[in-house]
C-alpha positions, 0 to 999 in steps of 0.5 A, a space after each residue: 556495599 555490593 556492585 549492582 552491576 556485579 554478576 552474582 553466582 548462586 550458591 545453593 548447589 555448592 552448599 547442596 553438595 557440601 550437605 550430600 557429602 557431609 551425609 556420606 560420611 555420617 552415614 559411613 560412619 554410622 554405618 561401620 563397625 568401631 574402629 572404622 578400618 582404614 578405606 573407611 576413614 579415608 572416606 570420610 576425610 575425603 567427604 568432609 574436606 569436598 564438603 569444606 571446598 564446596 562451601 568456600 568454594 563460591 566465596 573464592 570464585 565470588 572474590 576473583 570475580 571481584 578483584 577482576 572487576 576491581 583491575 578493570 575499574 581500575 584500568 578504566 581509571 587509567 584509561 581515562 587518566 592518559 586520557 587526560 594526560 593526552 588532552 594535557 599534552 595537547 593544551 602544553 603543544 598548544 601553549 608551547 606554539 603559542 608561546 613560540 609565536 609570542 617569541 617569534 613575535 618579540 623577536 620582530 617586536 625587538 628587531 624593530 625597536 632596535 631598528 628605531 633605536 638606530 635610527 635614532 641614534 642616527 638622526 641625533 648623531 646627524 642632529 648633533 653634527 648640524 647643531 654643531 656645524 652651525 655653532 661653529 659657523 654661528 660663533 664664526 660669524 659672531 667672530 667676524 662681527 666682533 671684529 667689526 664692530 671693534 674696528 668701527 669702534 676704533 675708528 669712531 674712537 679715532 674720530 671723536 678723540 680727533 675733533 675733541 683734540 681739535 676742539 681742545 687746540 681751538 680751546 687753548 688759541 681762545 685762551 692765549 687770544 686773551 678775548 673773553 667772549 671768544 674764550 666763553 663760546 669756545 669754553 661752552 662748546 668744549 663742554 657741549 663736545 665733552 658731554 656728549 663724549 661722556 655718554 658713549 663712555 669716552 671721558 677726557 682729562 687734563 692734568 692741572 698746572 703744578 701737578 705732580 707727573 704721573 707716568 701711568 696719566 702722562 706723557 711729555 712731549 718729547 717721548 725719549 726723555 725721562 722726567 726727572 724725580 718729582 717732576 711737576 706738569 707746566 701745560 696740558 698739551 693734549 688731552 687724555 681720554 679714558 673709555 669705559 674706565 680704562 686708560 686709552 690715551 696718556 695726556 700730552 704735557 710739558 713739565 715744569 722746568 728747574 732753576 738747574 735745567 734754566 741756568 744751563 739754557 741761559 749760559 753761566 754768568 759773569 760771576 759763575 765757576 766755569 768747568 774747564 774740564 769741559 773744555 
């Protein structure tokens, strides 16, 4: 389809020569003599080849007239095509400044949260050394506190098994008394003190009469001694007490004597072996 914005070139005149020409050489040769000589036929190859390039003639002007419209649509295209490539630029210029501040930005962004993020660190490190400063000084006080409250446990203690020993002795003089009232009221109170021990943990204890000795539960009077092999307790002479189930005082006790240990306080009789290597 034809370009209405195309010139176009009128092709009347061309084909008017192209006739005229083609009228020449039939008039020549019709006109000569046969065989035509030579100027003759030259004449008439010149005439229908001017009429040949007139009658193409215009379709080859009409062709480069085309082909120059085509380039220039074409450049046009092009034009408009940088164009585009212009305002493309630009939308990438404008993107990459955006994109810069947004990196500008980021980096603030990460310089302030790195900012914080030591300060933090700071603060726990700060936080950490105070909590353990003040532990340190929490169990050093709880220490001292410790140590208190088992040195008033020891002497409370000290106290107690004191009066109950006391009580015990009053117990025991009741008992040697012979006087049954008298043993009766100091055998309650006894009781009474006792009870009252057991409920902070104290409990005291005596060995029985004939009871085999236990070096683990008791102890004889005389603490240099070593009780002989199967010894046996004669008299409590302190109570023992235990705290909380664990041992803190051996009960005092004398053992039973044996005939052999009787004999040789009494002194050998009239009728018995004297050692003469003793002298």
């Amino acid at each position: 389809m034809r370009d209405p914005m195309s010139p176009t070139l009128a092709k009347w005149p061309f084909y008017v020569g192209d006739l005229l020409l083609l009228g020449a050489a039939y008039f020549v040769s019709s006109q000569s003599k046969l065989p035509m000589g030579p100027w003759q036929i030259v004449f008439v190859v010149l005439c229908v080849a001017g009429g040949a390039w007139l009658c193409v003639m215009p379709f080859l002007l009409e062709y480069r007239v085309q082909a120059k419209l085509a380039e220039a649509h074409s450049l046009t295209t092009v034009v408009a095509q940088i164009r585009n490539l212009d305002g493309i630029a630009q939308q990438i210029s404008g993107a990459t400044a955006r994109w810069q501040t947004v990196q500008e930005q980021a980096d603030k962004t990460a310089t302030a949260a790195k900012t914080v993020a030591d300060g933090m660190s700071h603060e726990l490190k700060t936080f950490g050394e105070f909590m353990q400063r003040a532990n340190d000084s929490e169990k050093a006080t709880l220490r001292v506190e410790i140590e208190k409250l088992r040195r008033a446990e020891s002497d409370w203690l000290q106290v107690v098994v004191r009066m109950l020993d006391h009580v015990y002795a009053l117990h025991s003089g009741a008992l040697r008394s012979g006087q049954p009232k008298l043993i009766e009221q100091l055998t309650q109170f006894q009781a009474a003190c006792r009870d009252v021990a057991r409920r902070i943990g104290l409990a005291p204890f005596t060995a029985n009469p004939d009871e085999p000795f236990d070096a683990q539960r008791h102890q004889i009077v005389d603490g240099n001694e070593i009780p002989p092999a199967g010894a046996t307790v004669a008299e409590t002479v302190a109570t023992g007490y235990t705290f909380q189930g664990r041992l803190l005082r051996p009960a005092l006790v004398r053992l039973v004597e044996s005939a052999t240990d009787a004999l040789a306080e009494v002194g050998p009789g009239p009728g018995d072996p004297v050692n003469l290597a003793n002298g």
